[in-house]
Structures are given as structure tokens and as C-alpha cells.
MIKOLZA-268119 format. One record per residue (C-alpha): x, y, z. Coordinates in pm, whole numbers, padded with zeros to 5 digits, always signed. Example, Ala and Ser with C-alpha at 12.3 -4.5 7.8 and 13.67 -1.06 7.14 Angstrom:
REM residues 2
+01230-00450+00780+01367-00106+00714
END
This chain:
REM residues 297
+06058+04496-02659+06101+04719-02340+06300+04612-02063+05945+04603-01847+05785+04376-02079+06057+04153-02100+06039+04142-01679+05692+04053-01703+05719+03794-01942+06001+03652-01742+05812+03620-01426+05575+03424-01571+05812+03136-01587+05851+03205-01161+05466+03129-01180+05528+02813-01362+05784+02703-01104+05532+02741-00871+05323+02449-01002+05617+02194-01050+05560+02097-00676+05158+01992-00722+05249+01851-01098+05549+01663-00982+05258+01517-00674+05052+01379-00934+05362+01215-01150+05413+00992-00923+05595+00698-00896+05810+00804-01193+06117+00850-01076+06354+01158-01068+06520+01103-01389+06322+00917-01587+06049+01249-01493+06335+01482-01625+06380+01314-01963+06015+01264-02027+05888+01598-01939+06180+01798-02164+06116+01595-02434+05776+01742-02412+05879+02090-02379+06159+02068-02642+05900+01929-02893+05713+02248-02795+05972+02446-02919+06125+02199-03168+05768+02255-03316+05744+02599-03299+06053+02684-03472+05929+02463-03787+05599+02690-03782+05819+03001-03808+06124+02858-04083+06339+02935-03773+06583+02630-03867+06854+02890-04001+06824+03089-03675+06922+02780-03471+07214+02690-03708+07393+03057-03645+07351+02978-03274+07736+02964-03143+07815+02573-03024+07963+02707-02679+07585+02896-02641+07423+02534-02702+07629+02411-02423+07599+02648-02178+07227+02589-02188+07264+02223-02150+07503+02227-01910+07248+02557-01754+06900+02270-01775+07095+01956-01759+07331+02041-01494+07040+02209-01232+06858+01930-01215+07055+01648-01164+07270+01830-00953+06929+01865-00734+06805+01565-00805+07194+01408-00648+07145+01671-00340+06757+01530-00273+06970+01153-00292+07237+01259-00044+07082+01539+00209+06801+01601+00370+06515+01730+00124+06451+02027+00383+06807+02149+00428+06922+02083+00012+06605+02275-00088+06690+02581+00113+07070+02589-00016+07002+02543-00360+06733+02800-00358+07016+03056-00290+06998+03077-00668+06787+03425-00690+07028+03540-00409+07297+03465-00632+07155+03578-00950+07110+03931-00775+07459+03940-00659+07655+03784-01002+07426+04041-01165+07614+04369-01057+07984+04213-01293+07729+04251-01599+07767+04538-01836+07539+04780-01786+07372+04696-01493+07429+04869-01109+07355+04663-00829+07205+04870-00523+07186+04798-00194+06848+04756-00193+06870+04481-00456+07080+04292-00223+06873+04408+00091+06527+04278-00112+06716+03933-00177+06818+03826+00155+06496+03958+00282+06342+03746+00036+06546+03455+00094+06450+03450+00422+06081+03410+00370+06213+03132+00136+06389+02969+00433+06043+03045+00656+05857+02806+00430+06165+02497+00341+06354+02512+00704+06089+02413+00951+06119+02061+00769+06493+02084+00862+06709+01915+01199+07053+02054+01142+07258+02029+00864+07345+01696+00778+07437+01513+00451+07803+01710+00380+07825+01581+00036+07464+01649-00058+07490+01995+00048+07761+02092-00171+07598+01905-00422+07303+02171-00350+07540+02481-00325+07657+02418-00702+07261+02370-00826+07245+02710-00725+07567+02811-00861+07512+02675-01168+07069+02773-01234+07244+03149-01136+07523+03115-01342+07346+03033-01661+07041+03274-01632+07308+03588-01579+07552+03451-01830+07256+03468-02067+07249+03777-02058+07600+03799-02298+07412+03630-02516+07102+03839-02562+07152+03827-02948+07078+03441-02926+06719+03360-03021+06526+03223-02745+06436+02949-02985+06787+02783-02890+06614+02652-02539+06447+02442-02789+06767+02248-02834+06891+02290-02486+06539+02080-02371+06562+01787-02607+06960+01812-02522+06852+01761-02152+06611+01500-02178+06863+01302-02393+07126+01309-02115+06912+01241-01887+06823+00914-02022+07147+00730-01907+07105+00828-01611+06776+00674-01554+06921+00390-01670+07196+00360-01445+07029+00472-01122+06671+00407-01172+06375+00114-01212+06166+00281-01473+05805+00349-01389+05532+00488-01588+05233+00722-01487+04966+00604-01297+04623+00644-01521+04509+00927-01735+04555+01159-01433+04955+01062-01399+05018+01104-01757+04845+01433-01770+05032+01568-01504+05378+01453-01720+05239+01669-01993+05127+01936-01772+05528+01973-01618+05611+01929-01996+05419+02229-02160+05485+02456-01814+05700+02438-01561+05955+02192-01772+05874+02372-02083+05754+02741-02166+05894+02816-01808+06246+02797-01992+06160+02972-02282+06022+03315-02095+06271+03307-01859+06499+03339-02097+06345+03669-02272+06352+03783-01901+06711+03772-01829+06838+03846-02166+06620+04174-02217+06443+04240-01836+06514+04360-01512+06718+04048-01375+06813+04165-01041+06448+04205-00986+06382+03903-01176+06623+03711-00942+06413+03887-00596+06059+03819-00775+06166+03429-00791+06115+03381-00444+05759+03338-00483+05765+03025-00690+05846+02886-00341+05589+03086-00185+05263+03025-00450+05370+02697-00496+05291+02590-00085+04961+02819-00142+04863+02612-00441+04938+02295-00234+04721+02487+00061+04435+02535-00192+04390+02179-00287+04450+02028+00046+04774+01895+00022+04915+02120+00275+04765+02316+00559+04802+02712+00601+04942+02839+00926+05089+03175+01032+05465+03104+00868+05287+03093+00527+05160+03476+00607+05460+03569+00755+05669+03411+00432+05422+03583+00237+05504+03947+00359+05890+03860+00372+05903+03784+00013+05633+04059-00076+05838+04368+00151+06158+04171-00031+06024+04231-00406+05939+04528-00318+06258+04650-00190+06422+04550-00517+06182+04704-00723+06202+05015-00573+06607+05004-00586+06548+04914-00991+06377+05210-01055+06608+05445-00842+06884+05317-01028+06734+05392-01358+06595+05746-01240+07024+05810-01146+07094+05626-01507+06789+05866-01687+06971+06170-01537+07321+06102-01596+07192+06036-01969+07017+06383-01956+07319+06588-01782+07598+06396-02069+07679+06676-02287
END
């Protein structure tokens, strides 16, 4: 697989993302983490069944056990460290710190073997991030909620950590997020328990919208984005993610949840001009790598 298709089928989990918001709408009144354990128990049985279809049992059982808990800790660990930030902070002001993530991804990328971080990698991200904080911050009236915050600045740490730490493992078979899923929705569980009432989908169109999260944005998101980062372009990868924020409020804008307004153009453009810086600093960087190759004796 070349490193572009691996970028392309990575950003399709960043258009997942971008439906979790209008999904997650229609779950409701499950709450948080009774939503979390029922929707990666879908996509885990996704990939729990699609590592019977190919014999892949023997791949998962020469899958390191430090790899399977990274990957819990990677799944497990984002959301209910968002889930606790949404609890304690403002929803506004913990979105927009814990989507520092690509940022960080971009940045955490450059210790990786083999990979040069530019400046326009980092220029593209923080031009990015602030079409990001366009569409989350007008929500926002200071920053309150100290604990929540922090709470919010290790989500990030810790969704950035695990997609570039991935990348050491790129000899892992992607059919270990398989594992990592049901793993998560497991955990999960006792927390419901302990913090929750449970609820169940309203009607046919709640329950659909549970299996929708399940088989996309809670399921073959995890699975893609993990061929991404392992075998793709992850600096741009990290950049490109700013648009699940951005599709995902013109998805909402298409069905009437939300209304457009200039912000949502000027986000758009932001996060467009921040892509494209980063793409265009990927491929100068592999031009330089192409011709150092070429002048090696």
C-alpha cells in the first residue's frame, strides 16, 4: 500500500467523526457512557466478525499485550476523559482544548523515525486550529471549570499520543482495534453503572442512530484511522482532522439543526488554506527526501 493511499483511507475516518455530532443528536437520552459501551460493542463485533471471515484469530494472538493496551487505554481513555471534561467544564471551552489533538499529533509527529516536521506542517495546524476554535469558541464565556479543563488537555494528549505511537507499531494488524473496541465498551460498562441511570433509545429512529455511531464513527472510523497513521501521511493526517469539526456543523446546517452564518465560511477557508499549507509542506519534504535518496552514492 502507498503512503497516499493509506492517507486517503485514513481521512475517511475524519469524515466519520464528522457525523458523531448528528448521530449522537438522534441517540438521545442515552447517556454518555452507557452510549460508549453500546456503540463499541457494535463496532468491535464489526471487526470481531471480520477477523472470523478471514481465519485472522492467529494474527490477533501474535499481537504484543502492551500493543492491546495502548489501544485501550488510546479508545478507552479519550472518551471518558471527554466525557469527565463535558461533566466538569463548559462544553464550549473543553471541546476547543481537547481538539488540540491534530495540533498535537502534528507536533509529537516530528520525534518519529523517519518523518521531518516542516514549518509549514506546524504553520497549517495552528491555522487550522484556529478555524476549529472559529466554530467551538463563540459558545464559550471565559475559561472556567479548572479541573475539567485539564481533564480536556489530557483527552488530547492521550487521542495524539496513541494515533503517533501507532505508528511503532505499524507491523500490528489493524485487526487488533477489533479487541481494543470490545475492550472499551467492556470498561465502559462500570462506569455507567456507577455514574449513570441507564436509558435506552427512543423508537426505531434512536436505536438506528446507536447502530449508525456503531458501524461509523464508533466503529470503521477506528479501524481506517489506524491504516492512516501506521502507513500515511500523519502530519497531514493530523491538519486534515480539522474538518470533522468543520463538516460535522455543515451536516448539522443541512438538516436544520444549526443555522449557517459567515464564521462557518470563514472556518471553512481557515481549515481549507490550513490543509493546504500542510500538504504542500508534505510534499516539499518528500521532493528534499526523493533528492537526498537520488544524490546518496
Amino acid at each position: 500500500m502507498t503512503r497516499r493511499t493509506a492517507t486517503s483511507i485514513g481521512f475517511i475516518a475524519v469524515l466519520l467523526w464528522a457525523l458523531l455530532a448528528l448521530f449522537t443528536i438522534g441517540t438521545a437520552p442515552v447517556p454518555p457512557f452507557q452510549l460508549n459501551a453500546m456503540t463499541f460493542a457494535v463496532g468491535g463485533t464489526i471487526g470481531l466478525t471480520w477477523v472470523t471471515a478471514t481465519n485472522g484469530w492467529s494474527r490477533l494472538r501474535t499481537v504484543p499485550l502492551h500493543v492491546y493496551i495502548l489501544g485501550t487505554l488510546g479508545l478507552f481513555g479519550y472518551h471518558a476523559l471527554y466525557f469527565s471534561a463535558l461533566r466538569l467544564a463548559p462544553p464550549a471551552e473543553a471541546s476547543l482544548i481537547a481538539y488540540l489533538w491534530p495540533l498535537f499529533i502534528v507536533l509529537f509527529s516530528g520525534l518519529l523515525p523517519g518523518e521531518r516536521l516542516g514549518l509549514l506542517h506546524i504553520l497549517g495546524a495552528i491555522v487550522a486550529f484556529a478555524g476549529a476554535a472559529l466554530l467551538i469558541a463563540p459558545d464559550a464565556d471565559g475559561f472556567t471549570g479548572g479541573t475539567g479543563l485539564i481533564l480536556a488537555g489530557l483527552c488530547a494528549l492521550t487521542w495524539s499520543g496513541y494515533s503517533v505511537l501507532s505508528r511503532s507499531f505499524g507491523a500490528v494488524p489493524t485487526d487488533s482495534v477489533a479487541v481494543f473496541c470490545i475492550l472499551t465498551a467492556l470498561l465502559s460498562v462500570p462506569l455507567h453503572l456507577m455514574l449513570e441511570q441507564t436509558q435506552w433509545p427512543s423508537g426505531a429512529l434512536g436505536w438506528g442512530a446507536v447502530l449508525a455511531l456503531g458501524l461509523g464513527p464508533v466503529g470503521l472510523a477506528f479501524y481506517v484511522w489506524d491504516v492512516g497513521v501506521k502507513a500515511g501521511d500523519i502530519q497531514l493526517l493530523g491538519v486534515a482532522s480539522y474538518a470533522a469539526p468543520l463538516l460535522s456543523t455543515l451536516i448539522l446546517v443541512i438538516v436544520g439543526v444549526a443555522a449557517a452564518s459567515l464564521t462557518l465560511l470563514l472556518a471553512a477557508a481557515l481549515i481549507a488554506g490550513g490543509a493546504g499549507l500542510a500538504a504542500y509542506g508534505s510534499a516539499r519534504v518528500q521532493r528534499k527526501l526523493s533528492a537526498t535518496r537520488r544524490d546518496s552514492p
